[in-house]
C-alpha positions as CSV (number, residue, x, y, z in Angstrom):
1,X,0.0,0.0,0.0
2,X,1.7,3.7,-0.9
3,X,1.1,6.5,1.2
4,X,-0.1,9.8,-0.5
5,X,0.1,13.0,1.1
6,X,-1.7,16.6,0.4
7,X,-0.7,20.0,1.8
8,X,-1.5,23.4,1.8
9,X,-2.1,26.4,4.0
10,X,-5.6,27.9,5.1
11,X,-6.4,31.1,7.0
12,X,-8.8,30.5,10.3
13,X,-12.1,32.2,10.3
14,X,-13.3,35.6,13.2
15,X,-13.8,32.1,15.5
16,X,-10.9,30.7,14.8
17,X,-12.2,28.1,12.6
18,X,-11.5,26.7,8.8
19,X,-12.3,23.6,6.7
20,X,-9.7,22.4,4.4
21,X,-11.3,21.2,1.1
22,X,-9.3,18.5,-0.9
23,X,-8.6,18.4,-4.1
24,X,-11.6,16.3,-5.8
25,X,-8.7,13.7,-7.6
26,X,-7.8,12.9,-3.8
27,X,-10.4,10.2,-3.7
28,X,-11.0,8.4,-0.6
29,X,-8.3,7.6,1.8
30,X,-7.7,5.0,4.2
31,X,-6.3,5.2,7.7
32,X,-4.0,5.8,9.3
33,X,-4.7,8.9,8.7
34,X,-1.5,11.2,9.8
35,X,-2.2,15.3,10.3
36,X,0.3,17.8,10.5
37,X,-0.4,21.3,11.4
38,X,1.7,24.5,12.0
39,X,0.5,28.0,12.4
40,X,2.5,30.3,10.6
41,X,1.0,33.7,11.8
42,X,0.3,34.6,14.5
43,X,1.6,32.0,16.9
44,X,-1.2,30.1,18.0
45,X,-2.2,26.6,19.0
46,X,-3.3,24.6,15.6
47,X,-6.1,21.3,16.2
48,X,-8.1,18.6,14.0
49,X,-12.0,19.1,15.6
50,X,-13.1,17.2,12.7
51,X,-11.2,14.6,10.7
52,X,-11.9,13.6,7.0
53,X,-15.0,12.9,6.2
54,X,-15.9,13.3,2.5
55,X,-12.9,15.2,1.2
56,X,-12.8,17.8,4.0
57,X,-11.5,18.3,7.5
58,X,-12.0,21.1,9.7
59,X,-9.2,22.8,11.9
60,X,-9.5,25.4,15.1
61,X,-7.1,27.9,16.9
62,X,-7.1,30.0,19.8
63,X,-7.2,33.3,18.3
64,X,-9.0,34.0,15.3
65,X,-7.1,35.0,11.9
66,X,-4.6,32.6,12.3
67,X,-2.8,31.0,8.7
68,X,-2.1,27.4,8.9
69,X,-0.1,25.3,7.0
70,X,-1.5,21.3,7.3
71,X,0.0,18.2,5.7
72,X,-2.6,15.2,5.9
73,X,-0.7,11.6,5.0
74,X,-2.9,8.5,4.2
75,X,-3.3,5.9,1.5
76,X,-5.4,5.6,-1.2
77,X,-7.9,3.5,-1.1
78,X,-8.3,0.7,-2.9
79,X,-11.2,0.7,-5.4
80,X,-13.1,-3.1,-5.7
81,X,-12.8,-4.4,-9.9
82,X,-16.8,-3.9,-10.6
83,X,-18.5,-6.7,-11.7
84,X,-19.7,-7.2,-15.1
């Protein structure tokens, strides 16, 4: 199984909030699902409150207005042969 990994960087929201949309060639992936978050400006403290669930996964801060750079790591998942 290969690992695939997508990254990018999102501003939070006024409540410190911001859903990261991926790319609609991600596809499905399987766990172990491996996030990696660092806030860039201003400090803050950078969380998953919602892992991936249909391409998207929301992340929170402490302060509001915060950009965050995220790296999520998973694998693809495996499409069944359909039956014909």
């Amino acid at each position: 199984m290969s690992s695939i990994a997508y990254h990018g960087e999102v501003w939070t929201d006024g409540s410190g909030f911001a859903t990261v949309q991926l790319p609609a060639e991600a596809g499905p992936l399987e766990p172990p699902l491996d996030y990696e978050l660092r806030d860039l400006e201003p400090p803050s403290s950078a969380r998953v409150t919602a892992e991936l669930r249909n391409g998207r996964f929301t992340i929170a801060t402490d302060q509001p207005h915060v950009k965050v750079s995220w790296r999520l790591t998973g694998h693809r998942a495996h499409r069944q042969q359909e039956e014909g």
